[in-house]
Biopython code that builds the backbone (N, CA, C, O; Angstrom):
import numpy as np
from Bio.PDB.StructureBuilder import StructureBuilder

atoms = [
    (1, "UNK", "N", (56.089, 89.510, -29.282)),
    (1, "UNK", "CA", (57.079, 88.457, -29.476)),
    (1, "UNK", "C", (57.656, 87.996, -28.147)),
    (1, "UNK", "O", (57.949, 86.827, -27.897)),
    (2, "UNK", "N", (57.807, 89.137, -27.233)),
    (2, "UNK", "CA", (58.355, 88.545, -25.857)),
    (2, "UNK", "C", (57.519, 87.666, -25.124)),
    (2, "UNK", "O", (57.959, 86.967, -24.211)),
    (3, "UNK", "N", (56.548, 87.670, -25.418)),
    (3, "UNK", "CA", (55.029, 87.248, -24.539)),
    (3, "UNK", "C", (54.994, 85.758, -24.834)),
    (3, "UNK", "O", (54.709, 84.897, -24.002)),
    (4, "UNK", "N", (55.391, 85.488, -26.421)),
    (4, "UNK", "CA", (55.558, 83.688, -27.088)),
    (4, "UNK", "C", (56.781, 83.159, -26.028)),
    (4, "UNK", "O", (56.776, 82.236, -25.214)),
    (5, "UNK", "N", (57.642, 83.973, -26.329)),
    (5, "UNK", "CA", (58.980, 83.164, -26.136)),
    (5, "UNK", "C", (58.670, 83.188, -24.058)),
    (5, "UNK", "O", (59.313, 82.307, -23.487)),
    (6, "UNK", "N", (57.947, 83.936, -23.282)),
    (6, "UNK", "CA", (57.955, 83.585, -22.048)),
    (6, "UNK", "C", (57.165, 82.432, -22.116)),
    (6, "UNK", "O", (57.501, 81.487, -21.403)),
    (7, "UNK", "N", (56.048, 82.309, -22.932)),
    (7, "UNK", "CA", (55.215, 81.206, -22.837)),
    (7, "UNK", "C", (55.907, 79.863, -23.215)),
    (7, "UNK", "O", (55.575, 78.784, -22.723)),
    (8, "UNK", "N", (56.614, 79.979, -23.868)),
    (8, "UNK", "CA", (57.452, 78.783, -24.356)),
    (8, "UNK", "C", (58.418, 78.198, -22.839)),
    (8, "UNK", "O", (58.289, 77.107, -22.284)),
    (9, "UNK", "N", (59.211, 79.147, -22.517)),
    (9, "UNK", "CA", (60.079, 78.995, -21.507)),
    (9, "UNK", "C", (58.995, 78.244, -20.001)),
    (9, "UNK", "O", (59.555, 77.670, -19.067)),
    (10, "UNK", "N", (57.777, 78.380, -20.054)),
    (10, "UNK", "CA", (56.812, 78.532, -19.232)),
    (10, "UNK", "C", (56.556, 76.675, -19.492)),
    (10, "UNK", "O", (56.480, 75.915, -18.526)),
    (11, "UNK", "N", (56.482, 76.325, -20.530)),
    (11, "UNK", "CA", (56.098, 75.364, -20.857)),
    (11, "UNK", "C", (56.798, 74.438, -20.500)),
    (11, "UNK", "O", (56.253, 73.482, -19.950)),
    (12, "UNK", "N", (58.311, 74.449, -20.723)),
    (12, "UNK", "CA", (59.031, 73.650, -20.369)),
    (12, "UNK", "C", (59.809, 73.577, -19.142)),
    (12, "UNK", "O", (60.754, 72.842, -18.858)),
    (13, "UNK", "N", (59.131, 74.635, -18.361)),
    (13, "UNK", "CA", (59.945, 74.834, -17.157)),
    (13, "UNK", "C", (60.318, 74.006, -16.036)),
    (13, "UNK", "O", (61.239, 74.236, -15.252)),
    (14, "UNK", "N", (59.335, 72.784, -16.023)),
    (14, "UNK", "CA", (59.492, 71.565, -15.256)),
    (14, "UNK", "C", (60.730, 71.024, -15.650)),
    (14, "UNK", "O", (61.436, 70.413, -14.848)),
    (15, "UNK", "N", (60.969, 71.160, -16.539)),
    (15, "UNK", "CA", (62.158, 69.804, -17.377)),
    (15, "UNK", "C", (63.258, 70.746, -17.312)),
    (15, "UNK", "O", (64.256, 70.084, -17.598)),
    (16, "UNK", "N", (63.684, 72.250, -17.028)),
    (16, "UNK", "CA", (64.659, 72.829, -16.611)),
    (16, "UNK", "C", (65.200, 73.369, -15.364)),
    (16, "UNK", "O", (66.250, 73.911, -15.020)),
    (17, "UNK", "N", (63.732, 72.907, -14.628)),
    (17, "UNK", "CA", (64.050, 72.985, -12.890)),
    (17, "UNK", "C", (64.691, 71.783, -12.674)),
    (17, "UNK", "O", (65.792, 71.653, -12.138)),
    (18, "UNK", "N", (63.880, 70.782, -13.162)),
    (18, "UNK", "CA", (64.797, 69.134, -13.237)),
    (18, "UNK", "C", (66.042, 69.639, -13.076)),
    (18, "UNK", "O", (66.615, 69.796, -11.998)),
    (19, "UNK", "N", (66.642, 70.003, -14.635)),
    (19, "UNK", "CA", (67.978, 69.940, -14.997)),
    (19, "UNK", "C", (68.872, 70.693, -13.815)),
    (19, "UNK", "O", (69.710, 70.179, -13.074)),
    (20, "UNK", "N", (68.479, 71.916, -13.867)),
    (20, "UNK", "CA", (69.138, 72.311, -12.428)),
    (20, "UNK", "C", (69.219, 71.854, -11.100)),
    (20, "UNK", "O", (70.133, 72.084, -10.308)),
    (21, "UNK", "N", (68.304, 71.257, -10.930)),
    (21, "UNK", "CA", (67.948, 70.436, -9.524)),
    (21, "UNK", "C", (69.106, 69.218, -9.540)),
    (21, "UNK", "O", (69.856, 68.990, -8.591)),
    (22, "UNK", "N", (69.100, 68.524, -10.741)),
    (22, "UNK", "CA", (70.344, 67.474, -11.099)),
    (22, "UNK", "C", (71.479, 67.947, -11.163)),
    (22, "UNK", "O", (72.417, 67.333, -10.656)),
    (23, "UNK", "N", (71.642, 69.022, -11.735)),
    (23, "UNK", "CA", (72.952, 69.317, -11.805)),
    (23, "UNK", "C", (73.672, 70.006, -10.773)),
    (23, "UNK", "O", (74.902, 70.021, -10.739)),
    (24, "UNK", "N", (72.645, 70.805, -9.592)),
    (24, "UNK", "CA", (73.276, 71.208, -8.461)),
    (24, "UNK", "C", (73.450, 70.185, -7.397)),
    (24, "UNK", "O", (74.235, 70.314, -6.458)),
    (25, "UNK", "N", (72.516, 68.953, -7.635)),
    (25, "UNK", "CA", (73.012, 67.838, -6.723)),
    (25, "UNK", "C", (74.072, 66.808, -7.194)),
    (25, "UNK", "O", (74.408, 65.798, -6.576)),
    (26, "UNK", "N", (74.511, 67.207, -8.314)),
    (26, "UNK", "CA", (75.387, 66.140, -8.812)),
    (26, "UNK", "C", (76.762, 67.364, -8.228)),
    (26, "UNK", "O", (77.701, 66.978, -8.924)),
    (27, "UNK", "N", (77.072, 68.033, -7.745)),
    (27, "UNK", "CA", (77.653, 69.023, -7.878)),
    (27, "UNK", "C", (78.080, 69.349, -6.196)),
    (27, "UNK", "O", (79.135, 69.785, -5.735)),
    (28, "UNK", "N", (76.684, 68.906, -5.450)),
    (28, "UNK", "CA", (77.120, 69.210, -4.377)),
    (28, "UNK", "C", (77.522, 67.588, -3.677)),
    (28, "UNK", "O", (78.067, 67.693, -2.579)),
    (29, "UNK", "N", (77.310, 66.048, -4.199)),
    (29, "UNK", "CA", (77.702, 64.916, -4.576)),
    (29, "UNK", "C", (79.158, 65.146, -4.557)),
    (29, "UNK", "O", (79.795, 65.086, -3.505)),
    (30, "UNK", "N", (79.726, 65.421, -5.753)),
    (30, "UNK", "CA", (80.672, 65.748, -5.868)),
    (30, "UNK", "C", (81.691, 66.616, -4.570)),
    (30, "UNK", "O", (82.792, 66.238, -4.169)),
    (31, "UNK", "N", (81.055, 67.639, -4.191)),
    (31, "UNK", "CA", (82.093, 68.012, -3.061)),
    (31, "UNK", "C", (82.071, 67.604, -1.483)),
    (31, "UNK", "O", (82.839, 67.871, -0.559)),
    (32, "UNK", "N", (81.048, 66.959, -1.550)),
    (32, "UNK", "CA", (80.617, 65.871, -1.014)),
    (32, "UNK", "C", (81.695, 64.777, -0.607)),
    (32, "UNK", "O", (82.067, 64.555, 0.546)),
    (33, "UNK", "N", (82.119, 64.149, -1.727)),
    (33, "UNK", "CA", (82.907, 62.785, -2.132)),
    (33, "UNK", "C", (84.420, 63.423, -2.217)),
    (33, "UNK", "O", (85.338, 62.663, -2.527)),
    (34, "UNK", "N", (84.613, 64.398, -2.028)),
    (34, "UNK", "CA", (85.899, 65.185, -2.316)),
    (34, "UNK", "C", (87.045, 64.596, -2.119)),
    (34, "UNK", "O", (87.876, 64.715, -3.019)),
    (35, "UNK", "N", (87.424, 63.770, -0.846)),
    (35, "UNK", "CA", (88.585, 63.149, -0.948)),
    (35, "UNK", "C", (88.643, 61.570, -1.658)),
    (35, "UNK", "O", (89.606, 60.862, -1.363)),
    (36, "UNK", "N", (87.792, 61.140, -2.418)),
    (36, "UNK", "CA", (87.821, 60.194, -2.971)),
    (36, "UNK", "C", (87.681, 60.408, -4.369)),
    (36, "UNK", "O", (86.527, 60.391, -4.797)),
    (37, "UNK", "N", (88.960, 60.682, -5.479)),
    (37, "UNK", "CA", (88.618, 61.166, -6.539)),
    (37, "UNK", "C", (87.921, 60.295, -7.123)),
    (37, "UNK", "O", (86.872, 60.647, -7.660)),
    (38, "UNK", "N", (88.388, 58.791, -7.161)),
    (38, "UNK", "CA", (87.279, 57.745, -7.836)),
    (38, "UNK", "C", (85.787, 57.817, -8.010)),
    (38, "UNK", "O", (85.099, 57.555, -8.996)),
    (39, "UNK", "N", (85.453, 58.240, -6.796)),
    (39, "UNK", "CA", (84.089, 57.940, -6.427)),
    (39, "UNK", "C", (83.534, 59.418, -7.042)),
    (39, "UNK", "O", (82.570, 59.531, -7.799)),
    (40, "UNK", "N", (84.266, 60.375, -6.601)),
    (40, "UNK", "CA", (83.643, 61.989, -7.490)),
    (40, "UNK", "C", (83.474, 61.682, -8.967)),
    (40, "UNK", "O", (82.373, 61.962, -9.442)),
    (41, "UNK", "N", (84.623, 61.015, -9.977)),
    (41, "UNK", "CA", (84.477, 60.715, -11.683)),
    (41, "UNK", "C", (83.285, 59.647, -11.278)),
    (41, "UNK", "O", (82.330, 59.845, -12.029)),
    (42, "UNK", "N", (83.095, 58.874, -10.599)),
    (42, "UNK", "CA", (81.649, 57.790, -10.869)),
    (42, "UNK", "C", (80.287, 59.139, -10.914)),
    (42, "UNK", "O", (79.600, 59.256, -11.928)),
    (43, "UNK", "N", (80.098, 59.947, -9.830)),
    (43, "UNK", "CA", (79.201, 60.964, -9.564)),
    (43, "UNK", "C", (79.131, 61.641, -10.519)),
    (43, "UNK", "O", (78.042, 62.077, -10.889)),
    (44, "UNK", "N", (80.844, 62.041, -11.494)),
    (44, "UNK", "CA", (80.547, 63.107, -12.627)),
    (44, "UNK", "C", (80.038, 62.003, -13.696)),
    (44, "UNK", "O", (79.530, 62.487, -14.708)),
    (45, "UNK", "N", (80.088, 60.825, -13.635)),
    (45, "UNK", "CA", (79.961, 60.515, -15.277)),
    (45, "UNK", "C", (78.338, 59.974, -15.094)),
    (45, "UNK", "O", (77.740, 59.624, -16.111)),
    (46, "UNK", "N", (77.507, 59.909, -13.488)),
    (46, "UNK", "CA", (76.129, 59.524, -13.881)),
    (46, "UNK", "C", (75.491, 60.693, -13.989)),
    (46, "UNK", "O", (74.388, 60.939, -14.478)),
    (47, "UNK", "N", (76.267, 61.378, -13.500)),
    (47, "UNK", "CA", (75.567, 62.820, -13.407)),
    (47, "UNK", "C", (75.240, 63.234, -15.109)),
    (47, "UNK", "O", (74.200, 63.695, -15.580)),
    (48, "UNK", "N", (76.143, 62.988, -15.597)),
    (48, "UNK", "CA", (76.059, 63.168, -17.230)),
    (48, "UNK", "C", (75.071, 62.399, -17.996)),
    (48, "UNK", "O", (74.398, 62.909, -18.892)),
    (49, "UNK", "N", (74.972, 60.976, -17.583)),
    (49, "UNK", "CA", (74.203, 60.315, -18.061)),
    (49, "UNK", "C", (72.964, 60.694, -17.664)),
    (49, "UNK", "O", (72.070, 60.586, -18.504)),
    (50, "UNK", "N", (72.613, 61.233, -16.278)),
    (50, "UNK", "CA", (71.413, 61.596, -16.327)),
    (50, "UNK", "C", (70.747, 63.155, -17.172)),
    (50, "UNK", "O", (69.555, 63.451, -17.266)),
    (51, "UNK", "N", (71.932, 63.955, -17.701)),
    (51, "UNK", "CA", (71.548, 64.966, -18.549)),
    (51, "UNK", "C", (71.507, 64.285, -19.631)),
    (51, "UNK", "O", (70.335, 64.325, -20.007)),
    (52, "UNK", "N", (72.104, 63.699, -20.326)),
    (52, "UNK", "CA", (71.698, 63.157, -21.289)),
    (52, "UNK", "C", (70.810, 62.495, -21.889)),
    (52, "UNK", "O", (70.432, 62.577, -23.057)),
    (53, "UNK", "N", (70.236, 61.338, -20.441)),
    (53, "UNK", "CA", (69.022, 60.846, -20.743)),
    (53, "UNK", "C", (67.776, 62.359, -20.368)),
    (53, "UNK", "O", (67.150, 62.911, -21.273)),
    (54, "UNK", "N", (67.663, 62.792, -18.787)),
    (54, "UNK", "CA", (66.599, 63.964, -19.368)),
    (54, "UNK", "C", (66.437, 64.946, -20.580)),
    (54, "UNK", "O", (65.405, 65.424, -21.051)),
    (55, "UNK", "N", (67.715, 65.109, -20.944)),
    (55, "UNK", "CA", (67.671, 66.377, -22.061)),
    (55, "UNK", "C", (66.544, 65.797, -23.087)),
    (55, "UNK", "O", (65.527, 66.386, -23.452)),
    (56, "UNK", "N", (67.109, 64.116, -23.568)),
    (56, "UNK", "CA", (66.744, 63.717, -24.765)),
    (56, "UNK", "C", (65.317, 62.899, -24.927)),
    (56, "UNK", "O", (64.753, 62.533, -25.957)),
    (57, "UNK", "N", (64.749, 62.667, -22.872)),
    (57, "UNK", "CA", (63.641, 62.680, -22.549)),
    (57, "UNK", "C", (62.758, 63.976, -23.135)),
    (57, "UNK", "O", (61.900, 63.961, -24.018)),
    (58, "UNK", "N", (63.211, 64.995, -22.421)),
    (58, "UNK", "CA", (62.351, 66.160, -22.904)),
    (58, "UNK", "C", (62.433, 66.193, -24.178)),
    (58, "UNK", "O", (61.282, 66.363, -24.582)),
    (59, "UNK", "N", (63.130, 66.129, -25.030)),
    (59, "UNK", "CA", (63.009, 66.287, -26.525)),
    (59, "UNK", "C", (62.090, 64.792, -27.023)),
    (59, "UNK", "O", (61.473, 64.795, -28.088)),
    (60, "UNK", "N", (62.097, 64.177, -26.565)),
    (60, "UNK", "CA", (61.059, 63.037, -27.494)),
    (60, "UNK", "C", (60.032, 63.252, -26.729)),
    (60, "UNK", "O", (59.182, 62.656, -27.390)),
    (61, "UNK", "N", (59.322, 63.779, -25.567)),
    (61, "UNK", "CA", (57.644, 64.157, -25.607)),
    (61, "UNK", "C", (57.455, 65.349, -26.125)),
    (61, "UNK", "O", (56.266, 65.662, -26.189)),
    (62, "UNK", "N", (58.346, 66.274, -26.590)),
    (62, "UNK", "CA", (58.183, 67.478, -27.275)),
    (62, "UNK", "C", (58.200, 67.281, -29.237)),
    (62, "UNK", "O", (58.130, 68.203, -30.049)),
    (63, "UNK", "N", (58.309, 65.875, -29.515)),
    (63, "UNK", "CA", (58.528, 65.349, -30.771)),
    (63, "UNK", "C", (59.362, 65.894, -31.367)),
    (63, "UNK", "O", (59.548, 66.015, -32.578)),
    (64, "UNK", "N", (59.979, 66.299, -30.378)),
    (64, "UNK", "CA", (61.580, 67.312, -31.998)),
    (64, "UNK", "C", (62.433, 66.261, -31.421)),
    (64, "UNK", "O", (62.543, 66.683, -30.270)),
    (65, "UNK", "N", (63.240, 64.956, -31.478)),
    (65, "UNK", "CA", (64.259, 64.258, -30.661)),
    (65, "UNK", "C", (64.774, 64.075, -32.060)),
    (65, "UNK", "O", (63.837, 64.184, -32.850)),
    (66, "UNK", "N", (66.012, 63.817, -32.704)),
    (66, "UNK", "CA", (66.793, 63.885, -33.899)),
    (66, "UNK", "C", (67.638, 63.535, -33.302)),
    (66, "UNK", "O", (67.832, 63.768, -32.109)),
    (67, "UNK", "N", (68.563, 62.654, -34.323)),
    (67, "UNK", "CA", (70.230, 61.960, -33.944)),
    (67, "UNK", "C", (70.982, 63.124, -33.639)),
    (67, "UNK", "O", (71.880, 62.951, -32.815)),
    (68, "UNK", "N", (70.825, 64.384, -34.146)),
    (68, "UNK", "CA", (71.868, 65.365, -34.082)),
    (68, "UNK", "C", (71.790, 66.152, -32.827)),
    (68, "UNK", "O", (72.691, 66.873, -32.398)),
    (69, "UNK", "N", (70.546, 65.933, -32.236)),
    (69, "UNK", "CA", (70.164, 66.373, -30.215)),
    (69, "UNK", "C", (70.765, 65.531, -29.630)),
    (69, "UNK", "O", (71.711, 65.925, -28.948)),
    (70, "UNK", "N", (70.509, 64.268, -29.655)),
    (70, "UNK", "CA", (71.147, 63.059, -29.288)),
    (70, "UNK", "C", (72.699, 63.320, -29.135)),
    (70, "UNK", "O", (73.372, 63.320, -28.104)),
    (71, "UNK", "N", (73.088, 63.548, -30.471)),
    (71, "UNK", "CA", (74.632, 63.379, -30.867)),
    (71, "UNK", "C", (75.107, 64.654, -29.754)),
    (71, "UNK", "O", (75.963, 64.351, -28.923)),
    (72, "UNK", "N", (74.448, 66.326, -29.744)),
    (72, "UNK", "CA", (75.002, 67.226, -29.250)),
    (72, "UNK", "C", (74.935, 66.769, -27.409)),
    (72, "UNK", "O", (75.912, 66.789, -26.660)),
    (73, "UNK", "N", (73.951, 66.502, -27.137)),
    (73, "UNK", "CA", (73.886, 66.257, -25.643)),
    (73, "UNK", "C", (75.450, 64.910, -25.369)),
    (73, "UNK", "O", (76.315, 65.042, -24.504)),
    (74, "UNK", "N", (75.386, 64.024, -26.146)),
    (74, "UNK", "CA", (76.144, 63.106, -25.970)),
    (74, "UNK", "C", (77.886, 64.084, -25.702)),
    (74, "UNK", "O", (78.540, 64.272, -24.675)),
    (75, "UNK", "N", (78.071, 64.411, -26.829)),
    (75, "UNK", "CA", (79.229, 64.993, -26.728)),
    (75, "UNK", "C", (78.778, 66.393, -25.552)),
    (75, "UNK", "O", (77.819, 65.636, -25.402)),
    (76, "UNK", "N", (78.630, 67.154, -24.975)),
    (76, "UNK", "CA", (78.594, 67.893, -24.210)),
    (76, "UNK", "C", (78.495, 66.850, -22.685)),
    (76, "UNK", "O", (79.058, 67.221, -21.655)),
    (77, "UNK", "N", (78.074, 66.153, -22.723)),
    (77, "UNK", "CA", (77.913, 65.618, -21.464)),
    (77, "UNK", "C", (79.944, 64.931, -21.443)),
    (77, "UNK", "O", (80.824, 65.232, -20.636)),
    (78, "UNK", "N", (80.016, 64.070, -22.554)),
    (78, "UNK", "CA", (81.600, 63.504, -22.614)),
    (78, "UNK", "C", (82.650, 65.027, -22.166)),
    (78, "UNK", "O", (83.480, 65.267, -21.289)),
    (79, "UNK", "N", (82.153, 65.661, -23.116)),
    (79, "UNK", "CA", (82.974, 66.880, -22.918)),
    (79, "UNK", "C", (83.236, 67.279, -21.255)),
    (79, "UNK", "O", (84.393, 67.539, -20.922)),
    (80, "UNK", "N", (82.184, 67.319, -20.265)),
    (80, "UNK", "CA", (82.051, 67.466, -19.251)),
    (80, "UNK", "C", (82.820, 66.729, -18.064)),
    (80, "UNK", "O", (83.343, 67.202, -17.055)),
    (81, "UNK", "N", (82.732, 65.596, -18.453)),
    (81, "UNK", "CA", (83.532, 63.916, -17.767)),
    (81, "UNK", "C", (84.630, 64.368, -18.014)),
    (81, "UNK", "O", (85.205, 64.823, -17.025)),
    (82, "UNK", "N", (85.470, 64.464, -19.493)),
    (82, "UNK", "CA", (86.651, 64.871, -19.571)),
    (82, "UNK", "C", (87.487, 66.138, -19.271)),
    (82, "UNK", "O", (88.676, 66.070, -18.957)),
    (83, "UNK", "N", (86.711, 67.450, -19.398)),
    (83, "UNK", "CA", (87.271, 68.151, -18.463)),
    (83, "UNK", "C", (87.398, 68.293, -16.910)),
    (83, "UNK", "O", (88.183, 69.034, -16.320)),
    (84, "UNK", "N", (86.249, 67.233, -16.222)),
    (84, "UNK", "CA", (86.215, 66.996, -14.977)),
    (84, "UNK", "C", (87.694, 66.615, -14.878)),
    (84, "UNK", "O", (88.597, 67.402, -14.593)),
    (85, "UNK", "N", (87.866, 64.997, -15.213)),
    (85, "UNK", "CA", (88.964, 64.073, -15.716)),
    (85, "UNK", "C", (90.366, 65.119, -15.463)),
    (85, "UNK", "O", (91.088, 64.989, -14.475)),
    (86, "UNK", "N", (90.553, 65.954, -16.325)),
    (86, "UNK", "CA", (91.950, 66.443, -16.558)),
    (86, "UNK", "C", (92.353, 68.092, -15.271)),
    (86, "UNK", "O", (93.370, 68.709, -14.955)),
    (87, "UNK", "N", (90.723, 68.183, -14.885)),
    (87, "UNK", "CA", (91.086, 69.107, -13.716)),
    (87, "UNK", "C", (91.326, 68.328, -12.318)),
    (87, "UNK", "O", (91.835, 68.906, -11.358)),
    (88, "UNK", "N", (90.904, 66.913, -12.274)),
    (88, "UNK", "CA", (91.207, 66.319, -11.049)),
    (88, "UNK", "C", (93.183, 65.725, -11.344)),
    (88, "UNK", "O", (94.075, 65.490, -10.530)),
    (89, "UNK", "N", (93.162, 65.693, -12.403)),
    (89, "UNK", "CA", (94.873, 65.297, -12.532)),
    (89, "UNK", "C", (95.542, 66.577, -12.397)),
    (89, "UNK", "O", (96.724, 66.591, -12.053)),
    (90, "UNK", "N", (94.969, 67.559, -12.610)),
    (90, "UNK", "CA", (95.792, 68.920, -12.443)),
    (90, "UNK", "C", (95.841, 69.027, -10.699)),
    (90, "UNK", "O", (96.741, 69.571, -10.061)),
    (91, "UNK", "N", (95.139, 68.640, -10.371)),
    (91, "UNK", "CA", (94.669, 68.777, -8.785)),
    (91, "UNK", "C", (95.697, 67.715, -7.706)),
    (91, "UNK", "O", (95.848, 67.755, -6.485)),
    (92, "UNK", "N", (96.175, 66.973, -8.551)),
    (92, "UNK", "CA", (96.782, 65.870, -8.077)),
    (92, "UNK", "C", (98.674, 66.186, -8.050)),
    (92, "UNK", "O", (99.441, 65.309, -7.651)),
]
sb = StructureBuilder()
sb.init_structure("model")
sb.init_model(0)
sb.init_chain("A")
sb.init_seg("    ")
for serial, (resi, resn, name, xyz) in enumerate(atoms, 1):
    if name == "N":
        sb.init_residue(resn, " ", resi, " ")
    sb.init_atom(name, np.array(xyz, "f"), 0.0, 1.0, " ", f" {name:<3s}", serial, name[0])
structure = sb.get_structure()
C-alpha cells in the first residue's frame, strides 16, 4: 500500500514543486516589497490567484476538477488574502 501512494505522490510531483516554487516566491515578493503595504496585498492576492488557477489546472488534466475543488481552492486562497489583510493592519 505504501508503494501506490509513493507512486501517486511521484506522479504529481511536478505540479507540487510548482506550488512550492510559487508560493516561496510569492513569499519572498512579499518581503521583498515590505515597506509598501499596497504593493505586498497586490503580490498576496496574485499570488493566490495563481494557486488557484494551478491547483484547479492540475485537477482538470487529472479529470477529477468539480465545483466543490474549485469552490475549496477559491475560499482557501480568499481565506489567505484576508488573513494577510488583517495581519498587515495589526502591523500598522
Amino acid at each position: 500500500m505504501m508503494y501506490i501512494r509513493n507512486l501517486h505522490i511521484h506522479d504529481h510531483m511536478l505540479y507540487y514543486s510548482m506550488m512550492i516554487i510559487f508560493q516561496i516566491l510569492g513569499f519572498l515578493l512579499v518581503y521583498v516589497a515590505s515597506p509598501n503595504v499596497s504593493l505586498q496585498m497586490e503580490i498576496v492576492i496574485i499570488n493566490s490567484g495563481l494557486y488557484i488557477f494551478w491547483a484547479s489546472l492540475h485537477h482538470y488534466f487529472h479529470h477529477d476538477l468539480h465545483p466543490k475543488i474549485v469552490l475549496e481552492y477559491v475560499l482557501v486562497g480568499f481565506l489567505g488574502i484576508i488573513m494577510t489583510f488583517f495581519l498587515f493592519q495589526l502591523g500598522k
